[in-house]
C-alpha positions in Angstrom: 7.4 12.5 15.1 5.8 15.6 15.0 7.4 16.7 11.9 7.1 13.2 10.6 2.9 13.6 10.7 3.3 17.0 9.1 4.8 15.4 6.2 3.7 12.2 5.3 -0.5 13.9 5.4 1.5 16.9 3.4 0.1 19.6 6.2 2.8 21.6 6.6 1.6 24.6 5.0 -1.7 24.9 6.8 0.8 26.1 9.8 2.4 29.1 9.3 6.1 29.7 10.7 4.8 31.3 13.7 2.4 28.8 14.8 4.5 26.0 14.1 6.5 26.6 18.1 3.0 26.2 19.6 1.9 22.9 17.9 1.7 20.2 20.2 1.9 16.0 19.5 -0.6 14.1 21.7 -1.3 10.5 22.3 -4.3 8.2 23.1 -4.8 5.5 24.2 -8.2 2.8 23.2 -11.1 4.0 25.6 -9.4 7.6 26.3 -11.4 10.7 26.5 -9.8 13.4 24.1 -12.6 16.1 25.0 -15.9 16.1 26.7 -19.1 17.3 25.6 -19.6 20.7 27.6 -15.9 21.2 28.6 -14.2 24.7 27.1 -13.4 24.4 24.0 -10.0 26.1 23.5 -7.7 23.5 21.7 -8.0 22.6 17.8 -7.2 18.8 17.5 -5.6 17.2 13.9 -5.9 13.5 13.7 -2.8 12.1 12.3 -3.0 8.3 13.5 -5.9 6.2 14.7 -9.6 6.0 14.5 -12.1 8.2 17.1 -15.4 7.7 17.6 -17.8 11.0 18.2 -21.0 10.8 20.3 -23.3 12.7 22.3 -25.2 12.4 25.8 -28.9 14.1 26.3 -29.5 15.9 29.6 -31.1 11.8 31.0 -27.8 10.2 30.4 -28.4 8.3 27.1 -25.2 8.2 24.4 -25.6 8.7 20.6 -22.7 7.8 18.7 -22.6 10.0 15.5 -19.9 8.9 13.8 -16.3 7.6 13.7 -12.8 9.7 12.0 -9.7 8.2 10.7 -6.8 10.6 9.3 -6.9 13.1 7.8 -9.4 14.9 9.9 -10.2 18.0 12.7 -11.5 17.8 16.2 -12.9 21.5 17.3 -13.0 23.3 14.3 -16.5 24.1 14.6 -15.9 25.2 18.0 -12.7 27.1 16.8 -14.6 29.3 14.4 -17.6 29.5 16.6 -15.1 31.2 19.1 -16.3 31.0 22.7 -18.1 27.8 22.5 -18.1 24.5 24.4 -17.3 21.4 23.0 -20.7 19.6 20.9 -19.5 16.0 21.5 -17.5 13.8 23.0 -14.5 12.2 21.1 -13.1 8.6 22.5 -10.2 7.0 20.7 -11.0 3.1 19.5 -7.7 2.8 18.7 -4.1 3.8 19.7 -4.2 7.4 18.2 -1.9 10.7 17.3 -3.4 14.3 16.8 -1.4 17.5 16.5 -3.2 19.8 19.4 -2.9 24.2 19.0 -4.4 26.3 21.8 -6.8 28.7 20.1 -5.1 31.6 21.4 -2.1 31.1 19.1 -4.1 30.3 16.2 -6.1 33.5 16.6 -2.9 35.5 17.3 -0.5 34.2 14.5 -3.0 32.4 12.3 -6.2 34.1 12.2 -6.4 35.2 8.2 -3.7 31.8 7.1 -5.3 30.9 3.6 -4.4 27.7 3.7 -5.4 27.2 7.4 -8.2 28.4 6.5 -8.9 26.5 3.4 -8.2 23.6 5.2 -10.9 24.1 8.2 -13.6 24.9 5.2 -12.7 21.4 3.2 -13.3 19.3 6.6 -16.1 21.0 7.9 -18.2 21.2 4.7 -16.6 17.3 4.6 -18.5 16.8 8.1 -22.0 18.2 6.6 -21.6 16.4 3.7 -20.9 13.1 5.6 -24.2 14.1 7.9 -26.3 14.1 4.6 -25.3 11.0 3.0 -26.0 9.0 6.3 -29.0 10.5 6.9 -29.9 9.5 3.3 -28.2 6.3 3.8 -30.3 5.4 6.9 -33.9 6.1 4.8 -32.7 4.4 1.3 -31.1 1.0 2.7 -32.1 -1.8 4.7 -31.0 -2.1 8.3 -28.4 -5.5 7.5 -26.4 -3.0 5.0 -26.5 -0.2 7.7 -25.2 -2.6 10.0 -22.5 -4.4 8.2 -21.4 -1.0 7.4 -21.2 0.4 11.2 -19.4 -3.3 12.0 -16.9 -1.9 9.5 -16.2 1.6 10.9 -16.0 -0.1 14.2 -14.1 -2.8 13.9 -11.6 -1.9 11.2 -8.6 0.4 11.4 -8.2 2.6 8.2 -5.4 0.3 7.3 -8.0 -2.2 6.8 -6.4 -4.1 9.7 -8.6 -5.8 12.2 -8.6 -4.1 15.5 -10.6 -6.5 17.2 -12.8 -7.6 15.1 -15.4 -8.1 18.2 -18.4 -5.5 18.8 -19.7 -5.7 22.8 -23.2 -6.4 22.5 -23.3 -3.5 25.6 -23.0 -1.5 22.7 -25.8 -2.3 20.3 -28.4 -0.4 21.5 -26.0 2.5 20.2 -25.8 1.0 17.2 -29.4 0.4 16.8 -29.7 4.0 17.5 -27.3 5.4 15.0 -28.7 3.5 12.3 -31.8 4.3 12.9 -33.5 0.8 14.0 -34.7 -1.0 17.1 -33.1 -3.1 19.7 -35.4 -5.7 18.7 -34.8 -5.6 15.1 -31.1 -5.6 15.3 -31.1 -8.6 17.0 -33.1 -10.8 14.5 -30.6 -9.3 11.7 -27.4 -10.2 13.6 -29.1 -13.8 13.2 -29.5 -13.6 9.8 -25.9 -12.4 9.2 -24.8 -15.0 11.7 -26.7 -18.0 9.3 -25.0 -16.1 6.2 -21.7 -17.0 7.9 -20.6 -13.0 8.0 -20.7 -12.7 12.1 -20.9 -15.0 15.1 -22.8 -14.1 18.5 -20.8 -15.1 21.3 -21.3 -14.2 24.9 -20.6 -10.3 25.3 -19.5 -9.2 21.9 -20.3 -10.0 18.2 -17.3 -11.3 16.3 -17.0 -10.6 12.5 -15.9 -13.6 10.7 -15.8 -12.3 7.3 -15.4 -8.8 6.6 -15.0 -9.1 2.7 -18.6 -10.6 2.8 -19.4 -7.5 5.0 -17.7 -5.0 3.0 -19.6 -6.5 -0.2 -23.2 -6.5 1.9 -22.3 -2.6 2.7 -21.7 -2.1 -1.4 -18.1 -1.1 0.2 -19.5 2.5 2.0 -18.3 3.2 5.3 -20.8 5.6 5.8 -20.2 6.3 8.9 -16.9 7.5 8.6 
């Protein structure tokens, strides 16, 4: 399966021969931890499956989410290059998910000049900066129902465009409200309007989408949050 992944995302060069023995295939399940904000950083993740969602926790408890990755995409490149660090968020898998896992210590011993290794680790973090800037310009240019129908997308849809759930707990707007840089308050009276429009429905617990082309069209088709 391993091999499979390697071909199918065309990856197979970014491993040299000698790393290759080290590369490991790991598996997660929906609501499991794949690293911890603050733990040791000493494991380079590739997602090959799945979606992951990326937040943070300040020192009083409170969660951020930042954003959500589907394939092809890095967990711990930043820490890789910034050898020594700890991890910077915490990853969750939303979805049943697959990443190819190499200890650092191999990567520095048999892959520490690999071009394309290399190459590979500057596309997706400059990708990641890039991404940072365009919701951050997203957030001040568009109103807060196009921000939200595009977070119900990244949440609710796999990158196969099939619906994982299709339901958003409403234990999790405040986060939402957070990331998209709105109030609790305001949130609320928008999920009305989009429940009127016909796009979601409120139900006790969790917000179900009901029509996801509608949302996809109110989001001028950007998952910027991807």
């Amino acid at each position: 399966m391993l091999e499979h992944y390697l071909n199918i995302h065309e990856i197979e060069n970014i491993f040299n021969e000698e790393v290759k023995p080290y590369l490991s295939l790991y598996s997660f399940d929906h609501g499991e931890l794949i690293c911890s904000q603050g733990d040791p950083a000493d494991c380079l993740y590739v997602l090959v499956k799945g979606k992951v969602k990326i937040f943070t926790t300040s020192p009083e408890g409170k969660t951020l989410i930042l954003s959500f990755k589907k394939p092809l995409d890095s967990i711990g490149d930043i820490e890789y290059v910034q050898h020594g660090t700890e991890f910077i968020n915490t990853v969750e898998a939303v979805s049943s998910v697959h990443m190819i896992g190499i200890h650092h210590r191999w990567l520095r011993k048999y892959a520490s000049d690999h071009t394309p290794l290399l190459q590979f680790l500057l596309k997706v973090i400059t990708q990641k900066f890039y991404i940072k800037s365009s919701s951050l310009s997203f957030n001040l240019l568009y109103p807060v129902e196009v921000r939200f129908a595009s977070y119900l997308l990244s949440v609710c849809f796999e990158e196969n465009n099939s619906l994982t759930t299709g339901r958003l707990s409403t234990g999790h707007l405040m986060d939402a409200a957070n990331l998209i840089g709105t109030t609790y308050r305001h949130l609320n009276r928008v999920i009305q309007q989009l429940s009127k429009d016909g796009l979601v429905e409120r139900h006790k617990g969790y917000i179900l989408v009901k029509d996801k082309d509608g949302l996809s069209a109110l989001a001028s088709h950007n998952n910027i949050y991807e």
